[in-house]
C-alpha positions in Angstrom: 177.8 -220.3 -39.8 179.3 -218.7 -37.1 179.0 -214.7 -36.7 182.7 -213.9 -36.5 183.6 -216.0 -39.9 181.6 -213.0 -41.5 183.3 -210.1 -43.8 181.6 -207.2 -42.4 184.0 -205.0 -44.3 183.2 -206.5 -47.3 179.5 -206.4 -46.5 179.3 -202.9 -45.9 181.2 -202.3 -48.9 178.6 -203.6 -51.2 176.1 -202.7 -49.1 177.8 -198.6 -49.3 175.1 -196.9 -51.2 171.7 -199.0 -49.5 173.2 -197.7 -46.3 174.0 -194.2 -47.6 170.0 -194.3 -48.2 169.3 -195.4 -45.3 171.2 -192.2 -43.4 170.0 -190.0 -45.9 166.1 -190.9 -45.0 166.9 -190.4 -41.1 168.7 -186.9 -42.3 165.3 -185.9 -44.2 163.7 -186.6 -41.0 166.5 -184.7 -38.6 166.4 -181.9 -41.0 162.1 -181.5 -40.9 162.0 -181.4 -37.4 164.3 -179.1 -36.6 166.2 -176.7 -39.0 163.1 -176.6 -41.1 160.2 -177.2 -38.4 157.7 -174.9 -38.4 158.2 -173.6 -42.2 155.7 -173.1 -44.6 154.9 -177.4 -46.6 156.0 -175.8 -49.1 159.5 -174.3 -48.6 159.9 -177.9 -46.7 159.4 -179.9 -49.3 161.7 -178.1 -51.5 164.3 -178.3 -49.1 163.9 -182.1 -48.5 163.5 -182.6 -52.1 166.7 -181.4 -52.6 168.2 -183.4 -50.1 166.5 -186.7 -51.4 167.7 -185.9 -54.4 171.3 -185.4 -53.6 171.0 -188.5 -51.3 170.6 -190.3 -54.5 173.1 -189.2 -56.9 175.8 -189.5 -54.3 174.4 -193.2 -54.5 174.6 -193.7 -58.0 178.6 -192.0 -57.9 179.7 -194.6 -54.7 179.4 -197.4 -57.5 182.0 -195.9 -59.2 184.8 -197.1 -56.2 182.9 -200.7 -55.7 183.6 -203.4 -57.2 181.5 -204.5 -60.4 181.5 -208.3 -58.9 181.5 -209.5 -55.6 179.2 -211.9 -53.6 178.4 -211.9 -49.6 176.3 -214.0 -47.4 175.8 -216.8 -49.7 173.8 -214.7 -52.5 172.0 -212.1 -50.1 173.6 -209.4 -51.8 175.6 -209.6 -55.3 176.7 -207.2 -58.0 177.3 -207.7 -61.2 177.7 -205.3 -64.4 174.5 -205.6 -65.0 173.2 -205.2 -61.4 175.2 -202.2 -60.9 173.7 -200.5 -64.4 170.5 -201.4 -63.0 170.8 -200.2 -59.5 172.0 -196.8 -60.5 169.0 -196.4 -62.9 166.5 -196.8 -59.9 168.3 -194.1 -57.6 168.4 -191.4 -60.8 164.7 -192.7 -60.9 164.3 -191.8 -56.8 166.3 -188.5 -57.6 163.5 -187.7 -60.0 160.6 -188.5 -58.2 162.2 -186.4 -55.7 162.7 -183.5 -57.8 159.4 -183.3 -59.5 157.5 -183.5 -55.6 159.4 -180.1 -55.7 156.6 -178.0 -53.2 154.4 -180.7 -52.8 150.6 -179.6 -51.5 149.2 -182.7 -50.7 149.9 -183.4 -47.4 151.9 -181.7 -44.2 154.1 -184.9 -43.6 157.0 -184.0 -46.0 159.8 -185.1 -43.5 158.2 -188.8 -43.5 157.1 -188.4 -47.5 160.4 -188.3 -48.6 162.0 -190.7 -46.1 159.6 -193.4 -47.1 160.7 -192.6 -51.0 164.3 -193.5 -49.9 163.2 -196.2 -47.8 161.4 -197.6 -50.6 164.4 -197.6 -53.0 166.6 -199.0 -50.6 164.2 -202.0 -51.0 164.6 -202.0 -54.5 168.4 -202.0 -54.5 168.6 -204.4 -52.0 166.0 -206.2 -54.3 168.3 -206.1 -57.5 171.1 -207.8 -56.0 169.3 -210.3 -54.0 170.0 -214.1 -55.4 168.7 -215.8 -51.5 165.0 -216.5 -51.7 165.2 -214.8 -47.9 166.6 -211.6 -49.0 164.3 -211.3 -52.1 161.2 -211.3 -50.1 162.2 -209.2 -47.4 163.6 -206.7 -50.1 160.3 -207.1 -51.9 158.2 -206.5 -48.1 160.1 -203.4 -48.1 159.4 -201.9 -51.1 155.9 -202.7 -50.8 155.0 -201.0 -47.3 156.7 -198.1 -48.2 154.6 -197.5 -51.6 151.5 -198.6 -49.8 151.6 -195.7 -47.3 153.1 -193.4 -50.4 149.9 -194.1 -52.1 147.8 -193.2 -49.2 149.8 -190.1 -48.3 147.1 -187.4 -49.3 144.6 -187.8 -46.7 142.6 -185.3 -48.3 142.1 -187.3 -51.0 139.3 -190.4 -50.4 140.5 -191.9 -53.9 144.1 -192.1 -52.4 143.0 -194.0 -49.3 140.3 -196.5 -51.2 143.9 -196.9 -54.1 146.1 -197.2 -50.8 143.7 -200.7 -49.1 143.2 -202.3 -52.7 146.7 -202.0 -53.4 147.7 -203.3 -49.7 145.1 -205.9 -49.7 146.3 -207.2 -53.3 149.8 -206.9 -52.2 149.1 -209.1 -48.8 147.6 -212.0 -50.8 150.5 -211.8 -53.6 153.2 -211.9 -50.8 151.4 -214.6 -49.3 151.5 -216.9 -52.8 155.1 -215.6 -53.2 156.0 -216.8 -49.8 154.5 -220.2 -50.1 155.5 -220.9 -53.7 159.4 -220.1 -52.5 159.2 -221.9 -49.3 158.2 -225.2 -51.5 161.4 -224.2 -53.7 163.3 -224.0 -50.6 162.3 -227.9 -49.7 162.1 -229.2 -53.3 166.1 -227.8 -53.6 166.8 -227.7 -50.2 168.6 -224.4 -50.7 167.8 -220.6 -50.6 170.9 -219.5 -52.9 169.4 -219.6 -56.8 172.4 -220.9 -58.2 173.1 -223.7 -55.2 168.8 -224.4 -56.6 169.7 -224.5 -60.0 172.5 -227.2 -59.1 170.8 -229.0 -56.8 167.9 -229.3 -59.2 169.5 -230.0 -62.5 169.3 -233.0 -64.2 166.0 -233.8 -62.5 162.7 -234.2 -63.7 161.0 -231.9 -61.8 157.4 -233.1 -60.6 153.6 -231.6 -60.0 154.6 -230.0 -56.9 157.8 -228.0 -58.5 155.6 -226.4 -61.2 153.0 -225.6 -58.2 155.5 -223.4 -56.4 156.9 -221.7 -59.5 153.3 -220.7 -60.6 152.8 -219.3 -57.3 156.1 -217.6 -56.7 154.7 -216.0 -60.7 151.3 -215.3 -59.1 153.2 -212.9 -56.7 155.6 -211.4 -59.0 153.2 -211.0 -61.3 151.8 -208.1 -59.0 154.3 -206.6 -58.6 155.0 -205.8 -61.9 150.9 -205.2 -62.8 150.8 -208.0 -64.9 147.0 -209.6 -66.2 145.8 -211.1 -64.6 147.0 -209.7 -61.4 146.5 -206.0 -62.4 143.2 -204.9 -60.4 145.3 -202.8 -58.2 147.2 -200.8 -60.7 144.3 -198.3 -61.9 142.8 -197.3 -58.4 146.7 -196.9 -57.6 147.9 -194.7 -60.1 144.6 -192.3 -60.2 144.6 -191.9 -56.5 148.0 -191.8 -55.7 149.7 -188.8 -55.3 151.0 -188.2 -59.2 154.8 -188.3 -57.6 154.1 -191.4 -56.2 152.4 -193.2 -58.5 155.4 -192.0 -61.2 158.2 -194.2 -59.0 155.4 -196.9 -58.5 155.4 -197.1 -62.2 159.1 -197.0 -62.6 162.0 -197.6 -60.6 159.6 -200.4 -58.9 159.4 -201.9 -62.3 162.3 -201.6 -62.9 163.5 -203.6 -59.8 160.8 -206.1 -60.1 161.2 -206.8 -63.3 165.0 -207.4 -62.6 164.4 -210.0 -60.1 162.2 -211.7 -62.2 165.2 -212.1 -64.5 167.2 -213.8 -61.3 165.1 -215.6 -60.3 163.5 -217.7 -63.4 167.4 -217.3 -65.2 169.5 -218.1 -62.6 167.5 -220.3 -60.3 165.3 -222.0 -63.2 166.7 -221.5 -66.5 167.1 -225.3 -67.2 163.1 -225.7 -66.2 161.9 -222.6 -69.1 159.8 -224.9 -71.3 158.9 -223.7 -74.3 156.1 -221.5 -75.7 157.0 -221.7 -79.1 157.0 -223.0 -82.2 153.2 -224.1 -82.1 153.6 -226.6 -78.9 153.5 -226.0 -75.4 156.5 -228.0 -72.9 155.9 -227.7 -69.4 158.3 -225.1 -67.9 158.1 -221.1 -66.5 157.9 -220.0 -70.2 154.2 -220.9 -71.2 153.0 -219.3 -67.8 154.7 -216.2 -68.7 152.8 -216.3 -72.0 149.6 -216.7 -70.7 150.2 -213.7 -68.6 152.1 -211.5 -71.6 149.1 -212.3 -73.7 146.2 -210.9 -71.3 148.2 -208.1 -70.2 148.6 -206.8 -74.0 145.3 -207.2 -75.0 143.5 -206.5 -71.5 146.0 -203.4 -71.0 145.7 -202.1 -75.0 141.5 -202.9 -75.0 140.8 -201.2 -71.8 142.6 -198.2 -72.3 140.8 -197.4 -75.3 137.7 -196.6 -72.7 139.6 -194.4 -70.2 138.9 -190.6 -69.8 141.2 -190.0 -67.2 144.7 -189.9 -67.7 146.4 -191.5 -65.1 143.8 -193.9 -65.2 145.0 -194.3 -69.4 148.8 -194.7 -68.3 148.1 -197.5 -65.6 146.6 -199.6 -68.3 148.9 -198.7 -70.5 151.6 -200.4 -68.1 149.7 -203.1 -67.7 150.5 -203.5 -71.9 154.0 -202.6 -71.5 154.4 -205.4 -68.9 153.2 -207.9 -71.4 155.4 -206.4 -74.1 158.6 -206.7 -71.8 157.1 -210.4 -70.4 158.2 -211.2 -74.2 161.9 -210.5 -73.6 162.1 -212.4 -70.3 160.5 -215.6 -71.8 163.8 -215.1 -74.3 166.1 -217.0 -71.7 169.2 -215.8 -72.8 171.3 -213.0 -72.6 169.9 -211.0 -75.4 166.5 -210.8 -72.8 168.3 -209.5 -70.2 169.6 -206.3 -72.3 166.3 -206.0 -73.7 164.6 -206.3 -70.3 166.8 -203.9 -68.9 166.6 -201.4 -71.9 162.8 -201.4 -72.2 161.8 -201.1 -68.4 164.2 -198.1 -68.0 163.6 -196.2 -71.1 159.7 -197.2 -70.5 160.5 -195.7 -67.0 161.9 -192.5 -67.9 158.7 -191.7 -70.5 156.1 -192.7 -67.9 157.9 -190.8 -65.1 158.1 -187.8 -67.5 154.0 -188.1 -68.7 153.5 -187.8 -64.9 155.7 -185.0 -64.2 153.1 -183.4 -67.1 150.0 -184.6 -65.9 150.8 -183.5 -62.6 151.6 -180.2 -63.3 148.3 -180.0 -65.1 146.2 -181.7 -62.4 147.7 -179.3 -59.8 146.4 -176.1 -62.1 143.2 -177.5 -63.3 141.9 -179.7 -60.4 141.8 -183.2 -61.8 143.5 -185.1 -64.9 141.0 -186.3 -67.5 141.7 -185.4 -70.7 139.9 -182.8 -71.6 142.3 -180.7 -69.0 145.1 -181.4 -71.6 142.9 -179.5 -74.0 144.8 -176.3 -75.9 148.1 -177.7 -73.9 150.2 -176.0 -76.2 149.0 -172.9 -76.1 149.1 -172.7 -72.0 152.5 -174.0 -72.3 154.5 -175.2 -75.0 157.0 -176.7 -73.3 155.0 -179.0 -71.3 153.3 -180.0 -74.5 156.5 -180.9 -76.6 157.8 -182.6 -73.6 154.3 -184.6 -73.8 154.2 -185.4 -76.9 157.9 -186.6 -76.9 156.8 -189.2 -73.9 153.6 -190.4 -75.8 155.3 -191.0 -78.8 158.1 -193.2 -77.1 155.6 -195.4 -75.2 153.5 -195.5 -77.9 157.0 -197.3 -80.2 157.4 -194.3 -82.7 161.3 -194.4 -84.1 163.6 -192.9 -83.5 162.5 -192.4 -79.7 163.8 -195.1 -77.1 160.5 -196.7 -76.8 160.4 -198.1 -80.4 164.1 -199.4 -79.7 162.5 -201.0 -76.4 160.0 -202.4 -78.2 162.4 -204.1 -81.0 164.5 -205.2 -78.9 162.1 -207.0 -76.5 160.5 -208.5 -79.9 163.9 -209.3 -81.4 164.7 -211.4 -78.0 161.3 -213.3 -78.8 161.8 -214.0 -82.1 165.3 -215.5 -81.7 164.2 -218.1 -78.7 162.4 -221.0 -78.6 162.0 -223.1 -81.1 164.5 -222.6 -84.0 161.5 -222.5 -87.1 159.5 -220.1 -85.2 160.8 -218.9 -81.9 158.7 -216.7 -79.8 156.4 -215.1 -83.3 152.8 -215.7 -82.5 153.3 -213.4 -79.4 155.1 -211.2 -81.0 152.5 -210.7 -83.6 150.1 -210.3 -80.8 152.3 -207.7 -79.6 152.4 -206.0 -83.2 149.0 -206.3 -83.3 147.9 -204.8 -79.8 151.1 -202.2 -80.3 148.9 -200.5 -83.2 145.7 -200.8 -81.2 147.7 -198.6 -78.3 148.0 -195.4 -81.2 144.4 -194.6 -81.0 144.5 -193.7 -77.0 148.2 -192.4 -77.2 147.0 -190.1 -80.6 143.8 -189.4 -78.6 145.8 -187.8 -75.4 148.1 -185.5 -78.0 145.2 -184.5 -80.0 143.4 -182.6 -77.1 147.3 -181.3 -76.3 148.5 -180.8 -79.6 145.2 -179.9 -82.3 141.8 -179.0 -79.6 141.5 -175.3 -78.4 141.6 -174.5 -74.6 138.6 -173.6 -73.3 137.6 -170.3 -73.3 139.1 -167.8 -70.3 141.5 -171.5 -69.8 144.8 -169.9 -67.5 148.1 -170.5 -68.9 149.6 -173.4 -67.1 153.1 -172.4 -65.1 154.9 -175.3 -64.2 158.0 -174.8 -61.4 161.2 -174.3 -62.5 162.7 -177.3 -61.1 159.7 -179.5 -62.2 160.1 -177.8 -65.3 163.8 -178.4 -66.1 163.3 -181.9 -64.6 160.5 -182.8 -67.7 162.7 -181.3 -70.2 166.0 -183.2 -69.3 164.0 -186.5 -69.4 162.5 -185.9 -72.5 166.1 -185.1 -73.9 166.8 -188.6 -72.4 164.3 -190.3 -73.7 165.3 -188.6 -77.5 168.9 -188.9 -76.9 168.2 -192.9 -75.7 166.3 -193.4 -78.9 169.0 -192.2 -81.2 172.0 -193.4 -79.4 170.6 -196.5 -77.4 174.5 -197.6 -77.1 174.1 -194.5 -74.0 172.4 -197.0 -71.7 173.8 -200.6 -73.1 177.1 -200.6 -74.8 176.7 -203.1 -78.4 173.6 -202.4 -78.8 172.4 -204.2 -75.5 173.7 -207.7 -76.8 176.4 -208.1 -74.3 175.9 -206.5 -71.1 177.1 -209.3 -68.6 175.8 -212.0 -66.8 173.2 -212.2 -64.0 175.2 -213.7 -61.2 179.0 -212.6 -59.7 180.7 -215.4 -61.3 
């Protein structure tokens, strides 16, 4: 196509809010080496926080005067209801994980901290809205230098820098499987666009080779979103990781990934889902994805059981959550797509705020096992509500958003496939492995909520900001329970379609 037949205005337009990222990062770093160079890290990072933060929630309020549709360079960047909803949930995700680095101590490079934050949600918006095979995995490259470095950003630290090279190796061989498995896509269809593949494709009988590159373009998603059995990085990552870091990692990254997972296996290869149901196996995406949904809930659940640290405890935990979400996907319909949506930003806001926590603690006591949790309520109350609040709603206890999450991931399951039986047997595995998850989640609020401190144990005094930060997103997470219509109008049944049209 020739240069000049392209709609830069229009481009720009629906590109407004990655590029108002974008200038906001190079701001951050304008602002750190001059108006605030030379300050104490401290007043920096407070400072910068507050710009990152601003940055974002002007991003979220420019959606308000864009279009809700609109398509540009043949499916490089589209929005759609549902795409918008999910865009703006990632930067009020990036506007937290600014908020709670409020006066960060772990490392003297804040201008270049917080600039790689915004750099890595750019990525993920650019992510969301990518339906080109070519945009998706330069979006995806993106995202993922940006949290490797995050993760290796306390230098202090050797745990960071061992988390940072297993999560960097892991990521270069899933990129590489991603790449290969959608450049075979590209010559089975002979198109990048998902929906020209989905055309082109349709009505054929796909052969060996077609179901080769989907598993591998799975293999690579399915690290990204920490999936069994492609979860070896997520543990190292999480502990080592500066806690702010490791929150976003675990949530607006999720949240993206698991969005583009959506586009590509709904739009691109809905017709080619298969079916895991029903007591028989047909070929297709959908048995692959239970394969995976299945390790991840029982690997995620059993292994957690054995943790001592808490980080440690919440990355295996994810590693569950991805399974129980993996249900809703293999739904195929539109019912998945709400419950995707609802359960990876709900689950989002209750990790992001048991970080926010365990941070605080970590910071005041030196490390994050559980024992520092001990007599939490008695060093601060506050902290421990809010804890107990996020515990509960990952752990699927009404009437929190995480039991909501949960149903209507399951609900999706039940209602697809086959029409006796549908999705049940992994949904009773996820019943199963959900009741399993109550010992370690009941474990971490016991030496909160019912074991004394130890003795001459400071009271913990958590920043203001961070503070108020926890307590608004444990008011979300309540207020998301009670009222899920907040997030998806109808309960989450119709929210939309995938694509523009």
């Amino acid at each position: 196509m020739n240069p000049l037949q392209f709609d830069y205005s229009a481009i720009l337009k629906l590109a407004l809010p990655e590029t108002i990222l974008v200038l906001g990062a190079i701001l951050v770093l304008f602002i750190d080496l001059t108006v605030m160079r030379g300050r104490d890290a401290a007043d920096r990072s407070s400072v910068l926080a507050l710009v990152s933060a601003i940055v974002s929630i002007i991003g979220i309020f420019v959606f308000q005067f864009l279009p809700k549709t609109g398509s540009v360079l043949d499916g490089m960047l589209v929005l759609s209801p549902t795409t918008v909803l999910v865009k703006q949930c990632i930067l009020v995700f990036a506007a937290l994980t600014a908020l709670i680095s409020w006066r960060v101590r772990f490392t003297e490079h804040i201008g270049e901290y917080f600039a790689l934050i915004l750099f890595a949600t750019t990525g993920m918006l650019f992510l969301s809205s990518a339906q080109h095979l070519l945009m998706l995995f330069v979006s995806l490259e993106l995202t993922s230098l940006s949290l490797y470095v995050l993760v290796a950003f306390n230098k202090e630290s050797r745990a960071s820098a061992e988390a940072a090279l297993k999560y960097f190796l892991f990521g270069g061989v899933a990129a590489a499987f991603t790449l290969f498995g959608l450049s075979l896509i590209y010559g089975i269809a002979g198109s990048l666009n998902l929906e020209t593949i989905a055309m082109n494709l349709s009505g054929k009988e796909p052969d060996l080779i077609f179901y080769v590159a989907v598993v591998m373009a799975l293999i690579g998603f399915g690290f990204k979103i920490a999936v069994a059995p492609f979860h070896l990085w997520a543990p190292d990552a999480y502990q080592g990781a500066p806690t702010p870091a490791a929150a976003f990692i675990a949530t607006g990254s999720k949240v993206a990934s698991f969005y583009i997972l959506l586009q590509v296996l709904y739009v691109g290869f809905g017709e080619f889902a298969g079916d895991a149901g029903g007591g028989h196996f047909e070929s297709g995406w959908q048995p692959v994805l239970a394969i995976f949904a299945t390790l991840s809930m029982v690997i995620g659940n059993l292994v957690a059981l054995a943790q001592t640290s808490v980080k440690r405890l919440l990355a295996y935990s994810a590693i569950a959550h991805g399974g129980y979400a993996l249900v809703a996907v293999m739904a195929n319909s539109v019912d998945g797509t709400a419950a995707v949506v609802y359960y990876s930003v709900t689950y989002g806001l209750a990790t992001l705020g048991a970080f926010a926590v365990v941070g605080v603690v970590e910071d005041q006591c030196g490390d994050d096992s559980m024992t520092s949790l001990a007599g939490l309520k008695e060093r601060s109350p506050v902290l421990a509500l809010c804890l107990m609040v996020f515990i509960l709603s990952a752990a699927g206890i009404p009437p929190l958003a995480g039991f909501f999450g949960k149903f209507y991931a399951f609900t999706a399951g039940v209602k697809s496939g086959s029409p006796d039986l549908g999705l049940i047997w992994i949904v009773a595995i996820g019943l199963l492995m959900s009741a399993v998850s109550f010992y370690y989640y009941l474990q971490v609020l016991k030496q909160a909520m019912v074991l004394p401190s130890a003795k001459n144990a400071p009271a913990i005094h958590a920043n203001p900001v961070v503070l108020l930060v926890i307590v608004l997103v444990a008011i979300s997470v309540i207020l998301l329970g009670c009222f899920p219509t907040l997030l998806l109008p109808d309960t989450g049944v119709a929210v939309g379609v995938l694509s523009s049209g």
